[in-house]
N, C-alpha and C positions, 0 to 999 in steps of 0.2 A: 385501395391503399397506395400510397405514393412516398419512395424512400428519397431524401435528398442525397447526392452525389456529389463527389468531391473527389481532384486528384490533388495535387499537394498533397431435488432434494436433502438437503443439509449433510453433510462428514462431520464427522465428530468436532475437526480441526476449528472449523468457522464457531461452532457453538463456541469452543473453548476460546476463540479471541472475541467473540463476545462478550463474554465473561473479565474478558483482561482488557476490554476497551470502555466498557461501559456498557379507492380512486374515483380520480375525476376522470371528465369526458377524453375520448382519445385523440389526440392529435396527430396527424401522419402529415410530410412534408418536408417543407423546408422552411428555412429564418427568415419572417417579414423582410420583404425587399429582394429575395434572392430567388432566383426560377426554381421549381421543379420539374422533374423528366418521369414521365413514366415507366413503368418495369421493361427493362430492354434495353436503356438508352445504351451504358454501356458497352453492349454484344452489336450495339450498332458502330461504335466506335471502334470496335476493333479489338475490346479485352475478351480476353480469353481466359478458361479455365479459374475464375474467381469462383464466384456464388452463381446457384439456379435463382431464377424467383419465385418458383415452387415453394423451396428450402426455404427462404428468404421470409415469403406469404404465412409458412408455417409454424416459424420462428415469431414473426408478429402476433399472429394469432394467440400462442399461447401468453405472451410475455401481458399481451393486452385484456385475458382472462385474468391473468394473476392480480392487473392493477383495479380492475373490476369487481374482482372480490372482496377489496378494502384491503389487501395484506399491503400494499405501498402505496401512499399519494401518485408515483408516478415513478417509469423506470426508463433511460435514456441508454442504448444499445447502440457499438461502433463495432463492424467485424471488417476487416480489411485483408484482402491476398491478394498478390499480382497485378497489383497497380488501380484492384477495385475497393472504392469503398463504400460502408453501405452504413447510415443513422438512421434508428429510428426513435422519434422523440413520443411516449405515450403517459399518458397524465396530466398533472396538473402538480405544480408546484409546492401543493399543501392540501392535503384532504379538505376536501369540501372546497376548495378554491376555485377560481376563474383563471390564474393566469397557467397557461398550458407549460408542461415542460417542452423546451426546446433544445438544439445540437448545442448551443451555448447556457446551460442553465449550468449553475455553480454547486459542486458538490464538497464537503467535507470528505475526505480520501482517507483520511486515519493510517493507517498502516501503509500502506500506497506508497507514503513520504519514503520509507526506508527505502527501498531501493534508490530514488532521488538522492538520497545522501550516501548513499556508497557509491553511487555515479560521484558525486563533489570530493568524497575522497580522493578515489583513483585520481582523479586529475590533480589533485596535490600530491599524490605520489609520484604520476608521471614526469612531475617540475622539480620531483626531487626536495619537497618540501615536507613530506612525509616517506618514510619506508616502512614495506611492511610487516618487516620482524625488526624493528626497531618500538624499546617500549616508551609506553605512551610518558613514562613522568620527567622527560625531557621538557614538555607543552602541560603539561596538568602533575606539574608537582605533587598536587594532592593525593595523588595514587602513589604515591611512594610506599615502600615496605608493610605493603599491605599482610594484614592481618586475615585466616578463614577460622571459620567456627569447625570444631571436631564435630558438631553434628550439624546439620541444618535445622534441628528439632531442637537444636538446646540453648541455653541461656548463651546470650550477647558475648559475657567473659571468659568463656570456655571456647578459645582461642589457639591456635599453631598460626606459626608465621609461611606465609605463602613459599612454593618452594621457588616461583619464580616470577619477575615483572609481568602486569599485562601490558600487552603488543598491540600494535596497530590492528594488526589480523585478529589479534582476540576479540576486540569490539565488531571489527564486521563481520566475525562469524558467529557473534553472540556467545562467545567463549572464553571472557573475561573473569567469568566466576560469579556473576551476579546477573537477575533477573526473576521472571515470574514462576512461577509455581504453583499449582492447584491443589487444595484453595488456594485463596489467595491474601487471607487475611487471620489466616489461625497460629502462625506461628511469631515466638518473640521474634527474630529479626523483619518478619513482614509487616507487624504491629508499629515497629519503629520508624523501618522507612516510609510509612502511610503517616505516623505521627510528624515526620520531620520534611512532610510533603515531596517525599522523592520514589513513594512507592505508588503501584496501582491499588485502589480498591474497587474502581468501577469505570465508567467510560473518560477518559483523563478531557478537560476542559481548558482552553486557553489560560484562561485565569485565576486554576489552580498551582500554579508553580511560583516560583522565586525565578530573579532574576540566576544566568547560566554560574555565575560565580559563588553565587552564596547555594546554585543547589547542588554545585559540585561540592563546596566546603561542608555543607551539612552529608550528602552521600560520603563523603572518604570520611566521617565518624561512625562510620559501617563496617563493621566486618563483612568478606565477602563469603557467598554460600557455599562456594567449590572454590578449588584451587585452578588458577589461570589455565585455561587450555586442554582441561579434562573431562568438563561439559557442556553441553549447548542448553543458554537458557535466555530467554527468549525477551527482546524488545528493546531493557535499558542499555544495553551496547549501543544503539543508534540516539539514544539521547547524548550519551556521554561522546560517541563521536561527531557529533553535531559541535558540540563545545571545543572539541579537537581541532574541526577544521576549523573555526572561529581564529583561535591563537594560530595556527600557522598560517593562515591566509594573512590574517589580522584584519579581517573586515568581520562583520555579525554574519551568523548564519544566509537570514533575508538577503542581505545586498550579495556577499559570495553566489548565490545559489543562484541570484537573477540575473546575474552581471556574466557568468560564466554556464548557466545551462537554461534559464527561460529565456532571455532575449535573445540569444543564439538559434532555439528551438521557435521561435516567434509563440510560446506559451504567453499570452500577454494574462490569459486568466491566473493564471496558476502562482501561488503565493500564501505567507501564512496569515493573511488578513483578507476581507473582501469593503474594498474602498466605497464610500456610499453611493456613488455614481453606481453601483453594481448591485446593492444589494435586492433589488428586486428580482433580481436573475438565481439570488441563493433559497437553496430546496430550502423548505421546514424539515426540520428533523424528530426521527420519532423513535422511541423502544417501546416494546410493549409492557405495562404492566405488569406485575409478575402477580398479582391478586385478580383482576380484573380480564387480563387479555386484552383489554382495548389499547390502542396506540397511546401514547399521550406523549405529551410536543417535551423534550429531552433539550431543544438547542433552536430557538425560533428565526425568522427572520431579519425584521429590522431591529431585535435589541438581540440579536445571535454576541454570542463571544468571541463572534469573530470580526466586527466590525472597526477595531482598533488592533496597533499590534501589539503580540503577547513580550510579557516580560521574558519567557521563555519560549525561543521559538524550538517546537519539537523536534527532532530529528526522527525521531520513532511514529511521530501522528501529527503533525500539527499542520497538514498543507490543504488549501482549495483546491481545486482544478477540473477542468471541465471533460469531453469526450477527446475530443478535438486536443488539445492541449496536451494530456496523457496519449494520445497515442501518438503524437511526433516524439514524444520521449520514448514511448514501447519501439516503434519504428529503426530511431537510432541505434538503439538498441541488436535491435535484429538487423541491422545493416553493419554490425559491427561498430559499433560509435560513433559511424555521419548519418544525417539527414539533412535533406534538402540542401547540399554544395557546402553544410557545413560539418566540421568535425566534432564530436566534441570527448573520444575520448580514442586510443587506438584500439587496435580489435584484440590486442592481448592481454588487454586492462578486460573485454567486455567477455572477454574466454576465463579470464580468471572469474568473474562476479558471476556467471551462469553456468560456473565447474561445482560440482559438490567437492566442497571441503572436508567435512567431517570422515571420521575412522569409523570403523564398524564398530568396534570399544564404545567410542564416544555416543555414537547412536544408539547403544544396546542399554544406556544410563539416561539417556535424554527423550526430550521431547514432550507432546501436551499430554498425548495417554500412550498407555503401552503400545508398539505397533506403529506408533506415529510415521517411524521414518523407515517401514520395512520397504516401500518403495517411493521414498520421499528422501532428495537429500536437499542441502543447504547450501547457499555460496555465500556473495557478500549481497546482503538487503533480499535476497531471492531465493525462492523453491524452486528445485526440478524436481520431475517425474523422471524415478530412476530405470525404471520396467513398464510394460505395456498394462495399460487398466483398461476402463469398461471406458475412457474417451478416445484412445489412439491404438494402435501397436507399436506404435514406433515412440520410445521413449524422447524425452529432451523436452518435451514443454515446460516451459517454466514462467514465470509468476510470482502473483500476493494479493491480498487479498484486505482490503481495510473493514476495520471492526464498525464502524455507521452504514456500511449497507453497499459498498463498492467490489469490484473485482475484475483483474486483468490476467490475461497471460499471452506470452506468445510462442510459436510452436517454429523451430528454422527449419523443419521438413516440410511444412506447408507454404513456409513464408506466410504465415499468418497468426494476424495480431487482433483478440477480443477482451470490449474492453465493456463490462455494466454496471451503470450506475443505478442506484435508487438509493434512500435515506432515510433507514431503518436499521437500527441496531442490529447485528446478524445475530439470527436467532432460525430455531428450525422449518420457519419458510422462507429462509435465502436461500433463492432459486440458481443456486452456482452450477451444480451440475447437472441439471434443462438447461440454463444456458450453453455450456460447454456441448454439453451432445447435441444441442441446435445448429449451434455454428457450424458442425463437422459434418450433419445432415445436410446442411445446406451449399457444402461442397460443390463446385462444378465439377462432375468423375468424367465428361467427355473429353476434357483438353491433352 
């Protein structure tokens, strides 16, 4: 086995954003054209206390049973501490294919995005373009004197008027008063936003939406489900703040997003389309059958939905991005908001988006099932781990996780950042926490 080099079992949680989103031979190495080093190289240079290769061999091993099995085409693995970083690319681009996954192969990130767009906030709050207890119908009129329903179970017209605006903060803490719910299609107001194309009923598609205007105009003919800032519910905050920063920047989503956090971050993959020069680099994508179990292609390659851009570009799901790419964003991140000599947010914008926001009230009403948040809280686009579980003692990892088959988190006690990809609907063999207890097996305890 040989890892390329570079400086520059299921929880409840994942099934249920499955639910709200919708192997070939193994490759080990590096990117045509580029050296490989064998295990060592780095302890030869001089880094210290990252990963064993033990740990490392160990982690391979498994990740490359699971793509063996036929449970993923292919699964692309980036764990990075103290300056070491370690990919491993194993698969194949598409069940039964020939072209191998690699450190550069393109993945649909679903959920992923939202953090990206609470990062694009903050920096229009930092320019003072946005605040965050300022409400939002200053920039999206339409949310004006909002309407909620006395039950969430009952008819549309059975109505009280909101006690108060939603805020900037309500949309990045998903605390607006509107969002998903389990199920996800039984009730009238969820019936409606699925009929008026602004609700989930299954994994959300490029090409399912209206342009950002008309799907704001059709959502404010919504009653909302809770009253602003009293519950956490879960996703359409990050679409509706995507339309936010839109009117205050006054550029679209895409160009805001590239102009001030990819070409910055040199992310050149990462975007809400994959340009055809690229698409042989983007995974096939699969959910399983719910009658059969077998895979079956959900979102395919060169006629994906992704190959144009959307009328709607998501704020909540709608980004590509590769290993490499997501983790100079995770990085910034954990470096307080520079990487690599650039800034791109300050560290008390990136202390406020990885603080749990929510009240014990408000988590004791919220969440995907009961228990969700007894040691889980929320910031802006991000989960923390609020107490020590079965991956750390040491509280503060925090993360997300995209509903096609992705997952990152980073930990600031370790200075270490894991990020895995594969492209498979999450369902109960995404391998999130095997990964998570691999990486921490694969610790260097000597340094």
């Amino acid at each position: 086995m040989r890892f390329k080099r570079t400086s520059p079992s299921i929880d409840r949680r994942q099934f249920i954003e499955l639910t709200a989103l919708g192997g070939g031979a193994i490759l080990l190495g590096s990117l045509p054209g580029c050296g490989s080093k064998g295990p060592g190289a780095d302890s030869a240079r001089g880094v210290a206390g990252g990963f064993s290769r033990a740990g490392l061999q160990r982690m391979h091993d498994a990740f490359a049973a699971h793509v063996a099995s036929g449970k993923a085409p292919g699964i692309v693995t980036l764990v990075s501490r103290r300056g070491q970083i370690e990919v491993d690319a194993i698969g194949n681009n598409a069940l039964g294919g020939q072209d191998p996954m690699t450190r550069d192969t393109i993945f649909r990130i679903a959920s992923m995005t939202k953090p990206v767009t609470a990062t694009a906030a903050m920096i229009l709050v930092e320019e003072g373009k946005l605040r965050l207890d300022e409400p939002v119908d200053r920039l999206l009129p339409e949310l004006a004197n909002r309407r909620v329903l006395k039950s969430v179970d009952g008819p549309l017209d059975e109505t009280v008027p909101a006690k108060r605006a939603i805020t900037v903060d309500d949309l990045l803490t998903f605390r607006l008063g509107f969002g998903l719910m389990f199920p996800m299609d039984t009730r009238p107001i969820q019936k409606k936003a699925i009929e008026l194309g602004v609700g989930i009923a299954g994994p959300p598609l490029p090409k399912s939406a209206p342009e950002p205007n008309e799907w704001l105009r059709r959502f404010a003919t919504l009653p909302l489900m809770a009253q602003p800032g009293e519950q956490w519910l879960y996703h359409t905050g990050s679409d509706i703040l995507g339309i936010l920063i839109a009117r205050a920047s006054g550029q679209d989503l895409p160009t805001f997003m590239s102009e001030r956090i990819f070409a910055p971050l040199a992310m050149s993959d990462t975007g809400f389309m994959v340009p055809s020069a690229k698409l042989n680099r983007l995974v096939t994508m699969y959910y399983a059958n719910p009658q059969t179990r077998a895979l079956d292609v959900l979102d395919g390659q060169q006629n994906t939905q992704w190959s144009s851009p959307p009328l709607f570009a998501s704020g909540g799901g709608g980004l590509v991005s590769t290993v490499d790419d997501y983790h100079a964003f995770a990085r910034m991140l954990l470096n307080k908001g520079e990487h690599a000599g650039r800034r791109i947010l300050a560290a008390q914008s990136v202390e406020q988006m990885t603080s749990d926001r929510l009240t014990p009230e408000q988590k004791s009403i919220s969440g995907f099932f009961p228990g969700f948040f007894n040691s889980t809280g929320w910031g802006y686009g991000v989960s923390m781990v609020t107490r020590p579980d079965s991956i750390s003692a040491v509280p503060g990892r925090y993360g997300w996780d995209g509903g096609y088959g992705t997952h990152w988190f980073n930990d600031p006690a370790q200075d270490l950042v894991g990020i895995m990809m594969t492209q498979r609907v999450l369902d109960d063999t995404f391998p999130r926490e095997p990964f998570q207890k691999a990486v921490y097996a694969a610790i260097e305890t000597s340094a």
